[in-house]
C-alpha positions, 0 to 999 in steps of 0.5 A: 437556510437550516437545510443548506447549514446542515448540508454544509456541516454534513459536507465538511465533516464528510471531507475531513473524514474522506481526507482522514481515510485516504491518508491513513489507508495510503500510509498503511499500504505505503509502509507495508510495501516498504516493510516487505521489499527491505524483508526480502533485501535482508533475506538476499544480504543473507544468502549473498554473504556466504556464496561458497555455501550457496552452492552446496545444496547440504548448506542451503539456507531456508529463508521463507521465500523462493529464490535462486542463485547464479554464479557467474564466472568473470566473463559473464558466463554462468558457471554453476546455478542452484535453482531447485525453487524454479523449473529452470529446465528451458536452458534459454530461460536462465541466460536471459534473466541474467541478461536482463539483471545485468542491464539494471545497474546498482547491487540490487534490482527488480525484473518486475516483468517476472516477479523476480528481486535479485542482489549482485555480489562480486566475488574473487572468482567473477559475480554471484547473483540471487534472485528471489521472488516477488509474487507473495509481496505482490499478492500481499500489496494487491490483498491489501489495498483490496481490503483498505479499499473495501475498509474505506467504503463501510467507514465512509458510509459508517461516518456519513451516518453519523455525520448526518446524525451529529448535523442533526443534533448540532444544527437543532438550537439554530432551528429553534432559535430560527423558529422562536425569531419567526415566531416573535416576528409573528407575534410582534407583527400582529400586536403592531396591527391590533392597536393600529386596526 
């Protein structure tokens, strides 16, 4: 009996501290995640914003990550494009992930198949397009829940320890009142025989 109440103790603390751990871990990947998508949408709002400029390498903005931009003129064709981050060199590379982001629709979208985020803006002379990319938020996420991964395993571990410890401690007054119950029941038994005999 007392070995199952301290199993139950160890199980239950156990649960509540497996639950614990998923919640926090999932929220902090969760959070991140978010937190490093609408970083690098307020860096492309940025470089969108001032287009004219975008083109000219002299007042090229540095915004910490590795982008491109194209300008499209109101056919759809590429009319200039700054890509001095990428190797671009493959001239069917360009036009096909311009393709690609053209069948996303909305003002902002992801190719997850190339790493790549981009941001649309019309402008009077066609569309202005900046793809910026993904690789280092990914590469973060992965790191991340690696080490929540990795984190969640030692705590586990740490917890059942003391789990196992504190079910111990908590489950020692019902053994001994277990025992001293026994023991009266014992003692009880054989004065009932002695008068008896």
């Amino acid at each position: 009996m007392i070995k199952k109440l301290r199993l139950k103790f160890i199980c239950i603390n156990m649960t509540i501290v497996t639950i614990m751990l998923v919640f926090i871990m999932g929220t902090v990947i969760h959070f991140t995640s978010l937190n490093l998508e609408q970083t690098s949408i307020q860096m492309m709002d940025k470089l969108v914003s001032n287009p004219l400029h975008m083109m000219n390498p002299k007042d090229r903005m540095n915004v910490g990550l590795p982008y491109f931009s194209v300008h499209l003129d109101k056919q759809g064709n590429i009319r200039e494009s700054d890509n001095s981050y990428y190797n671009l060199s493959n001239q069917n590379t360009l036009p096909e992930i311009v393709e690609k982001s053209a069948e996303i629709p909305g003002r902002t979208g992801e190719l997850s198949e190339i790493n790549l985020r981009f941001m649309r803006i019309n402008i009077p002379k066609g569309q202005f397009i900046v793809f910026m990319d993904m690789s280092h938020e990914i590469e973060t996420l992965n790191t991340l829940t690696t080490n929540c991964i990795f984190i969640g395993f030692i705590s586990f571990f740490v917890f059942l320890g003391i789990s196992v410890f504190l079910s111990n401690w908590a489950v020692k007054p019902v053994e001994q009142a277990w025992d001293q119950q026994k023991q009266f029941i014992s003692d009880a038994s054989h004065e009932l025989k002695t008068p008896l005999t």
